[in-house]
C-alpha positions as semicolon CSV with decimal commas, in nm:
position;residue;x (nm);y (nm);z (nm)
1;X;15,392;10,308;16,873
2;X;15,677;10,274;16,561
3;X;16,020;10,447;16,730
4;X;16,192;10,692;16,430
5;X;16,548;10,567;16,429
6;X;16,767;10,905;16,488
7;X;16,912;10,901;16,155
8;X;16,578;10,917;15,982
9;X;16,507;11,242;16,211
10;X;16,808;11,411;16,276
11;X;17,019;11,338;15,971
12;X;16,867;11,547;15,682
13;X;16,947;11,890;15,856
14;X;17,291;11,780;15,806
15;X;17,314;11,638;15,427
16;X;17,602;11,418;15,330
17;X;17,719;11,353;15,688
18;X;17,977;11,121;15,650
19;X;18,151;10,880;15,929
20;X;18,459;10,749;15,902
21;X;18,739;10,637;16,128
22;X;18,891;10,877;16,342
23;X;19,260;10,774;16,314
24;X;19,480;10,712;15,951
25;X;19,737;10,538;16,037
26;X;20,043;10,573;15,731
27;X;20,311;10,348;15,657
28;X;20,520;10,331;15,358
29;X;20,761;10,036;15,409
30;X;20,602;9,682;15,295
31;X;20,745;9,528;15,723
32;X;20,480;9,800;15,896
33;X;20,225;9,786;15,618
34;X;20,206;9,445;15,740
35;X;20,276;9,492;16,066
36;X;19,973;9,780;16,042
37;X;19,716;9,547;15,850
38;X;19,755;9,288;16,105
39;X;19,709;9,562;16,373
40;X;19,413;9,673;16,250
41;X;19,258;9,335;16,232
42;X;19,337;9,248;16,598
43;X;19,182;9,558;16,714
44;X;18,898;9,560;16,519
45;X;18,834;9,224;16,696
46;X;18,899;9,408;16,991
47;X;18,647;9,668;16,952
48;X;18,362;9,507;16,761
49;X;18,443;9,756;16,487
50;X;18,712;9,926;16,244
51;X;18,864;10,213;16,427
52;X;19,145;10,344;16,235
53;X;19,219;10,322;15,837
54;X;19,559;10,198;15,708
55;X;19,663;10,432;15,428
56;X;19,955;10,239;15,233
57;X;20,188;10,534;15,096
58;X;20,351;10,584;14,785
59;X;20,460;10,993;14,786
60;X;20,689;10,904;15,034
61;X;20,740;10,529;15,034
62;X;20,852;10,471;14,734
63;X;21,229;10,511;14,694
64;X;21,333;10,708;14,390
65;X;21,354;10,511;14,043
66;X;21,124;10,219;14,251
67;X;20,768;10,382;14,182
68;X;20,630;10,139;13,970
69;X;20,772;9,803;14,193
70;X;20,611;9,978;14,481
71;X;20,284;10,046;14,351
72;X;20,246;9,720;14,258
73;X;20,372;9,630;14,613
74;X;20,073;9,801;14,757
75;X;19,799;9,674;14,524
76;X;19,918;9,285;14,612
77;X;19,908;9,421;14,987
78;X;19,543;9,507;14,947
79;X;19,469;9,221;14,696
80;X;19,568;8,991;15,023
81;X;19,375;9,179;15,264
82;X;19,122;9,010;15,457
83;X;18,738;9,186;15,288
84;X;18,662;9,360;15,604
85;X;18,960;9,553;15,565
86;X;19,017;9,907;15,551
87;X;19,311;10,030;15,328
88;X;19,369;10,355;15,114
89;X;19,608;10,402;14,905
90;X;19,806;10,779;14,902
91;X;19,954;10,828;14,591
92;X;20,235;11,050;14,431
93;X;20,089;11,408;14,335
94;X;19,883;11,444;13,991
95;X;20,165;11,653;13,890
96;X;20,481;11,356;13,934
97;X;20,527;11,176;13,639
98;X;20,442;10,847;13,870
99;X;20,110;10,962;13,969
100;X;19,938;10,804;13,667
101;X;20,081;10,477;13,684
102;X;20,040;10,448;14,079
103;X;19,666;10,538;13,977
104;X;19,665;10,250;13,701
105;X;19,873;9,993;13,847
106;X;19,663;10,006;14,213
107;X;19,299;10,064;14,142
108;X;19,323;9,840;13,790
109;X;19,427;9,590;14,062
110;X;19,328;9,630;14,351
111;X;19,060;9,923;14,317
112;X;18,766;9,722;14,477
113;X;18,984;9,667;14,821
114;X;19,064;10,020;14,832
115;X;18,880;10,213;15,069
116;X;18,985;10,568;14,939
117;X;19,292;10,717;14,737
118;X;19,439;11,032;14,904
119;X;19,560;11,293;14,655
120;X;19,842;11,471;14,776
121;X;19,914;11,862;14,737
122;X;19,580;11,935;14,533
123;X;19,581;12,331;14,505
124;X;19,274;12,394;14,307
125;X;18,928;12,231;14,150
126;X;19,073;12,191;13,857
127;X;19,388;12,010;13,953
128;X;19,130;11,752;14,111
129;X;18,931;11,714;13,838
130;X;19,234;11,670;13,603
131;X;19,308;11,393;13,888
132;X;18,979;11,186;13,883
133;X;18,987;11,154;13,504
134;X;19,288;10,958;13,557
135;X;19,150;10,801;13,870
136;X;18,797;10,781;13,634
137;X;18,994;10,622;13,338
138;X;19,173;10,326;13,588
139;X;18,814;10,186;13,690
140;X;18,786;10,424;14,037
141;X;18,489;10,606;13,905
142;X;18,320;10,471;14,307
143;X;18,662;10,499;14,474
144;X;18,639;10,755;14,755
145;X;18,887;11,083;14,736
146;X;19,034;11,217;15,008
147;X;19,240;11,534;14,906
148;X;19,575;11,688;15,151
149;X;19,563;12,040;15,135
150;X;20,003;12,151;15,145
151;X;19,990;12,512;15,026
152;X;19,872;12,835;15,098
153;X;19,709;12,874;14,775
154;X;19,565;12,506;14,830
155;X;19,371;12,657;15,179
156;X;19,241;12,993;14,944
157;X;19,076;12,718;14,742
158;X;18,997;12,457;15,054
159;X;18,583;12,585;15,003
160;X;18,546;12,517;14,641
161;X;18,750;12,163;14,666
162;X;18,511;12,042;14,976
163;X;18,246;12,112;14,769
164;X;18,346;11,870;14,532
165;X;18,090;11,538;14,547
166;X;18,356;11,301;14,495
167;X;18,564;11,429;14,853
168;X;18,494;11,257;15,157
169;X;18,818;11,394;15,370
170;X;19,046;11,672;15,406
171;X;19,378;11,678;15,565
172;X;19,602;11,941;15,606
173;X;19,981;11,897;15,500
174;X;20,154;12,083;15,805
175;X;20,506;12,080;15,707
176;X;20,484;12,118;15,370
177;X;20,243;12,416;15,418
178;X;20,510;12,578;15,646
179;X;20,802;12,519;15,416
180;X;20,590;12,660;15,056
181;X;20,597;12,990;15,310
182;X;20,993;12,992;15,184
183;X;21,120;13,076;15,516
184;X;20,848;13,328;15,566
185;X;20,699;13,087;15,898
186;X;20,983;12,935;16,115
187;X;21,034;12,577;16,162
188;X;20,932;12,623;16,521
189;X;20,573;12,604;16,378
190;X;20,555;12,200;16,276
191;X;20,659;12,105;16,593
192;X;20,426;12,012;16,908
193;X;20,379;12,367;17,021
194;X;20,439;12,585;16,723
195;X;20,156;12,420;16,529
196;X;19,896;12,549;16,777
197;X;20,044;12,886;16,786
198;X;20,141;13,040;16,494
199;X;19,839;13,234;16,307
200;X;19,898;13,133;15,983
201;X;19,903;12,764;16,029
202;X;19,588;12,900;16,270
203;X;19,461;13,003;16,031
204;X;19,488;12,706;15,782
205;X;19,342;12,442;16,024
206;X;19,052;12,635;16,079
207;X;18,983;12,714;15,698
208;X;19,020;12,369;15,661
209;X;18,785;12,257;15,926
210;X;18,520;12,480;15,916
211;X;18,488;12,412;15,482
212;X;18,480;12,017;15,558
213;X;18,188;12,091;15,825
214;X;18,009;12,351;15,564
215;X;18,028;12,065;15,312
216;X;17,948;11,739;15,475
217;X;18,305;11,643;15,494
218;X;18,587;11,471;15,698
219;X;18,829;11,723;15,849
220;X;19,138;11,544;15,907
221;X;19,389;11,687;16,139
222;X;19,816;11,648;16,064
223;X;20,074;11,460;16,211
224;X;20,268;11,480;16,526
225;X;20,631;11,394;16,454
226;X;20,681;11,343;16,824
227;X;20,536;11,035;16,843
228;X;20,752;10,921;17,157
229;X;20,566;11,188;17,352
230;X;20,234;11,001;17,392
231;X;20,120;11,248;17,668
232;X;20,201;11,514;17,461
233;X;20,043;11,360;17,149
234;X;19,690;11,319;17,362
235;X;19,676;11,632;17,465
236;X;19,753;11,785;17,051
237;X;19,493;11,538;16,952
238;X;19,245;11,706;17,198
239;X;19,284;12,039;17,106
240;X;19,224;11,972;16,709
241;X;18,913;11,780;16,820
242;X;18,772;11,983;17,077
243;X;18,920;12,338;17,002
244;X;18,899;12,301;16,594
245;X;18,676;12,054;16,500
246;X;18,877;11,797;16,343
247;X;18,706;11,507;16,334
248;X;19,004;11,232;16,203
249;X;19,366;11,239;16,275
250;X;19,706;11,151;16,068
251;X;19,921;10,885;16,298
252;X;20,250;10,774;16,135
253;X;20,320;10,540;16,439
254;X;20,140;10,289;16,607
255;X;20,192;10,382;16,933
256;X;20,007;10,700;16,849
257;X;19,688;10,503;16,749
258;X;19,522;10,446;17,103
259;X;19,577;10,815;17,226
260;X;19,426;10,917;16,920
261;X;19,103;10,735;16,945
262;X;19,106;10,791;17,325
263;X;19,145;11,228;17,257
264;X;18,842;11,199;16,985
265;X;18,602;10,928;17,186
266;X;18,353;11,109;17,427
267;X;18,425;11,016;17,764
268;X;18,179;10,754;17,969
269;X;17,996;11,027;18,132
270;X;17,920;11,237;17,817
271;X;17,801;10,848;17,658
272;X;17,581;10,822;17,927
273;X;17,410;11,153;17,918
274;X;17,360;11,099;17,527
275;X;17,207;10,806;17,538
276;X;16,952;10,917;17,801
277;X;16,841;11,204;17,596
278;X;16,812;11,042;17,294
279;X;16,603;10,762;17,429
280;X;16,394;10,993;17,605
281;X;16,312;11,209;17,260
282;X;16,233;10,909;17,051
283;X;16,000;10,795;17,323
284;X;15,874;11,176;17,286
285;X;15,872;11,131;16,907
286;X;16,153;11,378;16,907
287;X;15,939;11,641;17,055
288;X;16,113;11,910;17,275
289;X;16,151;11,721;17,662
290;X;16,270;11,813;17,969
291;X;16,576;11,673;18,091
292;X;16,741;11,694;18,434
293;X;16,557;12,079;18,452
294;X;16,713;12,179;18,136
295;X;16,518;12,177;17,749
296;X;16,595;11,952;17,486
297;X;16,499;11,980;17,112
298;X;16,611;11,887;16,808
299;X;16,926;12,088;16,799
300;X;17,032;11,910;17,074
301;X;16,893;11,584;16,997
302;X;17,092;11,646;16,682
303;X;17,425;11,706;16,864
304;X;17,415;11,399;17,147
305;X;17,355;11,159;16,823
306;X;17,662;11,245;16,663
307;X;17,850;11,229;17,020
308;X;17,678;10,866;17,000
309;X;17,790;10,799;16,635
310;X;18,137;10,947;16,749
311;X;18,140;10,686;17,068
312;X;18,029;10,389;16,788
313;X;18,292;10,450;16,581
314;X;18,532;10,471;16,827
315;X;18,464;10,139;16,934
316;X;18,342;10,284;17,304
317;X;18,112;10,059;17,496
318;X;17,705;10,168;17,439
319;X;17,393;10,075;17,639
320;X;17,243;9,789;17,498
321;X;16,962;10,008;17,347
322;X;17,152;10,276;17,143
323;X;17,404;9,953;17,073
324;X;17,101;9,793;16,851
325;X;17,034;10,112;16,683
326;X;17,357;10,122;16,478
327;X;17,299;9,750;16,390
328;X;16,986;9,843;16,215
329;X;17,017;9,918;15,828
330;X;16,962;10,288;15,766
């Protein structure tokens, strides 16, 4: 009897599914850009797989009247990366008179080592269009987008820009979303606490969330500034993944790398119970099965995969079975 991989099953009900690491890691200073590519390369080693992007930044690396020297900083960073690499690039916002030379200078460059190009403060569909003309006209016509949502009128148009083909992320732009509010949301709200609390930035995250999921995409969740806190940090990263359905996180240290991929991993037990199921309904050829007194079909079957993919990419350890169905080509 042939075995349908899950993917060939399961997938289709859920069209343009992407996976992608579930930390971005930022760093705008050429020491911890280094210091960041040279992490991810010892723990991908580590784990037997990428688990977190390095995005190299330019909106707020590059020191005023040095936008040019550091865009060409970055693209000789990526240039020098080793090919397994995973590196985007954020650049300055389409409407800063660097943006279209950070888009030239870096993908005319470097564009084949960049893994995606995050465009900063996009409000509408037609400010990202304008945007991947340029990014079109540099030679990124296959470089993936991911887009930060920063504005109020940016989440009234979050739908409509996750529809876009190009997208593969969203992230949302916490501070600067509080302070386009011109006083109107306190500063309490982009710290620790406030950013779970307060209804419009509530609100926000789950606009954002719930149009990424509608549309196939990444939801990325913000920073934490209090990156000391790495309690503290766990338990926000929880709550975006389990209570909002963010399915990537921002970290702007590396200490707040691990807690991230440990707050979005499934835990041993859950990896367990997955891989059981799943095993059982492809022996079932995905036929409804009983499990442990409870029914299983393909909703379910549907749900435990992605808890498997999750568990993949964060690098968690598999049974030797569902380990040899991600290194089949699908």
């Amino acid at each position: 009897m042939s075995l349908h991989h899950p993917r060939d099953v399961l997938e289709p009900a859920q069209a343009g599914h992407i996976q992608l690491p579930v930390c971005d890691h930022y760093c705008g200073v050429e020491a911890r850009m280094l210091k960041s590519i040279q992490l991810q390369e010892q723990m991908t080693e580590e784990f037997g797989i990428c688990v977190f992007d390095v995005t190299l930044d330019c909106e707020d690396g590059a020191p005023v009247g040095g936008e040019l020297d550091h865009a060409q900083m970055v693209a000789e960073l990526a240039l020098s990366a080793k090919p397994n690499a995973r590196l985007g690039v954020r650049v300055h916002p389409i409407h800063h008179p660097s943006f279209e030379s950070d888009v030239q200078t870096i993908l005319k460059k470097a564009g084949k080592k960049i893994s995606h190009l995050m465009l900063p403060k996009v409000d509408t569909y037609e400010e990202l269009t304008r945007a991947l003309h340029d990014v079109n006209e540099a030679g990124g016509i296959h470089t993936p987008i991911h887009v930060l949502i920063e504005s109020p009128r940016g989440v009234a148009n979050v739908n409509e820009i996750a529809a876009h083909p190009r997208v593969q992320s969203i992230s949302f732009g916490l501070m600067d979303f509080v302070s386009t509010h011109a006083g109107a949301i306190p500063s309490s709200a982009m710290d620790l606490e406030g950013q779970f609390s307060h209804p419009l930035v509530l609100r926000a995250k789950i606009e954002i969330s719930e149009s990424c999921h509608a549309n196939g995409k990444v939801p990325s969740h913000c920073v934490v500034t209090e990156f000391k806190d790495t309690k503290a940090l766990l338990k926000a990263a929880r709550v975006a993944a389990q209570q909002f359905g963010f399915t990537r996180m921002w970290s702007i240290h590396p200490d707040q790398i691990r807690p991230i991929l440990e707050a979005f991993s499934p835990d041993a037990d859950e990896i367990v119970r997955a891989s059981e199921i799943i095993l059982e309904a492809q022996k079932a050829e995905w036929a409804p099965i009983s499990f442990q007194q409870q029914l299983h079909d393909r909703a379910s079957y549907r749900y435990f995969w992605h808890l498997l993919e999750k568990a993949h990419v964060t690098g968690r350890v598999l049974p030797n079975e569902i380990r040899s169905l991600f290194s089949q080509n699908h």
